[in-house]
N, C-alpha and C positions, 0 to 999 in steps of 0.2 A: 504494500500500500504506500505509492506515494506521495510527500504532502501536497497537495494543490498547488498549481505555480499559475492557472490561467487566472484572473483572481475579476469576477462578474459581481459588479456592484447589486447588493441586497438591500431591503429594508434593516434596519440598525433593531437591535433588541428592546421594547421599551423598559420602561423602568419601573411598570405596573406589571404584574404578576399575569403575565398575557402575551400570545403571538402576536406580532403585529405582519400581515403579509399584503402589503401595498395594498391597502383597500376591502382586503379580505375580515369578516366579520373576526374578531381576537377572542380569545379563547381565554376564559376565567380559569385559572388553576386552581381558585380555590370551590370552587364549584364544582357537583356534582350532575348537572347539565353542562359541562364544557362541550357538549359536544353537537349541542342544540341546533347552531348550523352548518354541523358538518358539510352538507350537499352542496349547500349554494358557497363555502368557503373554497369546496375541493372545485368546483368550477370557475369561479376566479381565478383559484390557484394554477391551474391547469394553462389556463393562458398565460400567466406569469410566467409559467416555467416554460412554452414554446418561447416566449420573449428571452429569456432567459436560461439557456438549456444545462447549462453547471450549477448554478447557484452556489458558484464559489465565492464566498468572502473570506479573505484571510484575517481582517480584522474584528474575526467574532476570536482570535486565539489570545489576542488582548481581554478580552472580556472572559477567560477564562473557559473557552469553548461554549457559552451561556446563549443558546438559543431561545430557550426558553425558562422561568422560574420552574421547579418542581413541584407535582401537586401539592397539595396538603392532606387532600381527601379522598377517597377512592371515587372514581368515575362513576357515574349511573348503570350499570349493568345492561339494562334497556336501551338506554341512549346512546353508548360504546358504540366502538367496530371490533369487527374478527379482526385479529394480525392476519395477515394473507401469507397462506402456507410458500415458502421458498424451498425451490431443491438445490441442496449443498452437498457437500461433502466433506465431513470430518477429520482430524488431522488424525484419524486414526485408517482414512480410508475408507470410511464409512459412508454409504448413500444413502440422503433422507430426505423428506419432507420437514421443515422446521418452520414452525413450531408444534406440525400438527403432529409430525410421532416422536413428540415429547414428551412424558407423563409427567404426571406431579399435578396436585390442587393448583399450588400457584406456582408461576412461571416466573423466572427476571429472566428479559432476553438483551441482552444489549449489543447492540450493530454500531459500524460504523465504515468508512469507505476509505479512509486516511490514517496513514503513520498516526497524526496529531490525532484525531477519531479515537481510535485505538484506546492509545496511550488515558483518556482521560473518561474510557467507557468504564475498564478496570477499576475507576475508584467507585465508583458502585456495585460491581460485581465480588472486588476481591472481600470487602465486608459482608457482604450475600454470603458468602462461599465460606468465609470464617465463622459465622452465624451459626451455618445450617447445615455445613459438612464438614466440620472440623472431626478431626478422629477422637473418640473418647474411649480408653481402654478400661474405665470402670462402667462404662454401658454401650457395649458396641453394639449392641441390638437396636436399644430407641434411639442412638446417633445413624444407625443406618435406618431407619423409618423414616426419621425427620427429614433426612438428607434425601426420601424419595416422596415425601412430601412436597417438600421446596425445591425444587428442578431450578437448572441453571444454564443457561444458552447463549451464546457470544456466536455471532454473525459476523464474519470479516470478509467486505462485501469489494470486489474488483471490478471496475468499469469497462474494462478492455477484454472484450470478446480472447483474442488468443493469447490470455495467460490462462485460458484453462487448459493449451496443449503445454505449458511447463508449472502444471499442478504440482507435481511432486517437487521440482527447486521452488517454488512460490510456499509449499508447505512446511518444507524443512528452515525455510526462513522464520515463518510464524513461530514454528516449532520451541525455537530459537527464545522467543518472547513469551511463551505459556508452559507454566507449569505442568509437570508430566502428568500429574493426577490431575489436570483439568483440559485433556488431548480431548479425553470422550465427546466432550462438550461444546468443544470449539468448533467451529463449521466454516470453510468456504465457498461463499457461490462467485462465479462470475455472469456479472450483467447481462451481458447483450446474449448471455448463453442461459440465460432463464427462459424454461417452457411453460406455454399453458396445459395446467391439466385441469378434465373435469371427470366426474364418474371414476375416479379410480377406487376399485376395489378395495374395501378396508378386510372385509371375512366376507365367509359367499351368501351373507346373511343379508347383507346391505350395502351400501355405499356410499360415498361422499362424492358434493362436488366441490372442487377444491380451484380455485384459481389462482395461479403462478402469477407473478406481474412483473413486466420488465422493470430494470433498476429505475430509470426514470419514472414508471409509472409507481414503484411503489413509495419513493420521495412525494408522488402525491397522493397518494392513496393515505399514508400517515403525517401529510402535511407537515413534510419537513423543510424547514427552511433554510435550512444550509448543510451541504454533503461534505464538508471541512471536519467536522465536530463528530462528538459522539451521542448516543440515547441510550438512555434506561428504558425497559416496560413492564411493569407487572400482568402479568396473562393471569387470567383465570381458568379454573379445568375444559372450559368450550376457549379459549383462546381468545375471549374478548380485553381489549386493553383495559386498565383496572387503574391504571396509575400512569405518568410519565414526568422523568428527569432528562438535563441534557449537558452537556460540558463534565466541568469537572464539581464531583459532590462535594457539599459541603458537609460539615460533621454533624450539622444538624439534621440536613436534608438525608442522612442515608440513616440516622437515628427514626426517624419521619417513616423512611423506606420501609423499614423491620418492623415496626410498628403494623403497619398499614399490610404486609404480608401476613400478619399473625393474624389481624383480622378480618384480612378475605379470606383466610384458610377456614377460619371460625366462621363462616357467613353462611347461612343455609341457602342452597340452590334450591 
C-alpha cells in the first residue's frame, strides 16, 4: 500500500461531530439515526466522487487521519446498512467473502487503502484484539469463547488491478507488519479485481444474495470521504454497521469502542 502522492482537493473535516461531503446531508455521530439520509447523501456522493475519482487528501494526515469524529452511540439497527461482502484473500492464503464468512456476535473490521490507512486502523484494532483475545492461561476456555465472540477483521485494500498477479510478494510484505497470531485475520483484496456475486450458495438449504462492489463503488457505498486514512466498524451478527471510527483512536474513543461492543453483544436480536 502506497501512500497517496496524486493529492485531489476534498471537503476539510468539520469541527462538529459530522461528515461534511460538499453539500451532502452530515451525519450526526452522536445519533442513532445517522443514517436517516443515507440514499439521497450516497447520490450526491456519487457525483462527487465521478468529479473527483481518488478522493485523495493528504492533508487529513495533519489532522491525525480524522475523517470523521467517532460515534458515541451504536447506530439504529433498522436505519444501518449491510457492510457489502468483499472477496479477499488472507495472509494465510485463504479465500473468503469478508465480512460475510466471519462469525462472531460482533464484528470490528477495519480497512484501509494506504501505508498511512494502515498504520492508524491498528490503533483501534490492536486494543480490540488485547481486549478480547488476549491469551489467559488460568481460563483458556472463556478466553477462547470471548475471542469467538468478538471477531476481528483488517481489510488491506489495493487499487491497482495487477498487484493481485504479485499476491504473494505484496503478502509477504504485509506479513512483514502483522502479527503472526493475527495472519488469520488479515485479508487482501485488490480493486479493480472485485467481482459481483449474487445467489451464492451458503448450504443446499438456502442462499444469499451477496453483492461485491468495486473499490470505488464501495468508498460510496460507506460514504467514505477520503481513501488516504483508515476506519473502524463494529458489525453486528447480520453485518449491519453498528458503530464507526476513522484516523487515528483516541484513548477515549477506543474506551467508547469496548464499551459499545459489550453492548451490542448484550443486545437482543
Amino acid at each position: 500500500m502506497k501512500l497517496c502522492r496524486n493529492v485531489v482537493k476534498i471537503t476539510k473535516r468539520s469541527t462538529s461531530s459530522s461528515i461534511g461531503l460538499d453539500g451532502t446531508p452530515s451525519f450526526d455521530s452522536n445519533s442513532v439515526s445517522s443514517f436517516d439520509y443515507y440514499e439521497e447523501a450516497m447520490k450526491k456522493h456519487r457525483l462527487l466522487l465521478q468529479a473527483q475519482p481518488d478522493r485523495m487528501d493528504l492533508s487529513i494526515i495533519s489532522q491525525n487521519g480524522r475523517a470523521f469524529d467517532a460515534d458515541l452511540q451504536l447506530l439504529d439497527r433498522v436505519r444501518t446498512i449491510t457492510f457489502p461482502s468483499v472477496p479477499c484473500t488472507s495472509l494465510l492464503n485463504k479465500q473468503a467473502l469478508m465480512p460475510h464468512d466471519s462469525s462472531g456476535d460482533v464484528k470490528l473490521l477495519v480497512l484501509s487503502f494506504k501505508h498511512y490507512g494502515f498504520t492508524v486502523a491498528r490503533s483501534w484494532l490492536d486494543p480490540y484484539m488485547s481486549t478480547y483475545h488476549k491469551k489467559q492461561s488460568s481460563s483458556p476456555t472463556s478466553s477462547s469463547h470471548e475471542a469467538k465472540k468478538f471477531a476481528a477483521i483488517e481489510l488491506c485494500f489495493f487499487e491497482h488491478r495487477f498487484l493481485s498477479f504479485a499476491k504473494g510478494y505484496v503478502g509477504s510484505g504485509v506479513k512483514k507488519l502483522v502479527p503472526v497470531q493475527h495472519h488469520d485475520s488479515t485479508f487482501l483484496s485488490f480493486g479493480n479485481n472485485l467481482v459481483r456475486y449474487s445467489h451464492i450458495a451458503i448450504t443446499h438449504m438456502f442462499s444469499y444474495s451477496i453483492i461485491c462492489v468495486l473499490l470505488q463503488e464501495l468508498g460510496t457505498k460507506l460514504l467514505i470521504p477520503n481513501f488516504c486514512t483508515g476506519y473502524a466498524y463494529l458489525l453486528d451478527k447480520q453485518n449491519r454497521i453498528r458503530w464507526r471510527g476513522s484516523g487515528q483512536a483516541e484513548p477515549e474513543e477506543v474506551k467508547r469502542m469496548i464499551e459499545l461492543s459489550r453492548e451490542l453483544a448484550n443486545e437482543e436480536i
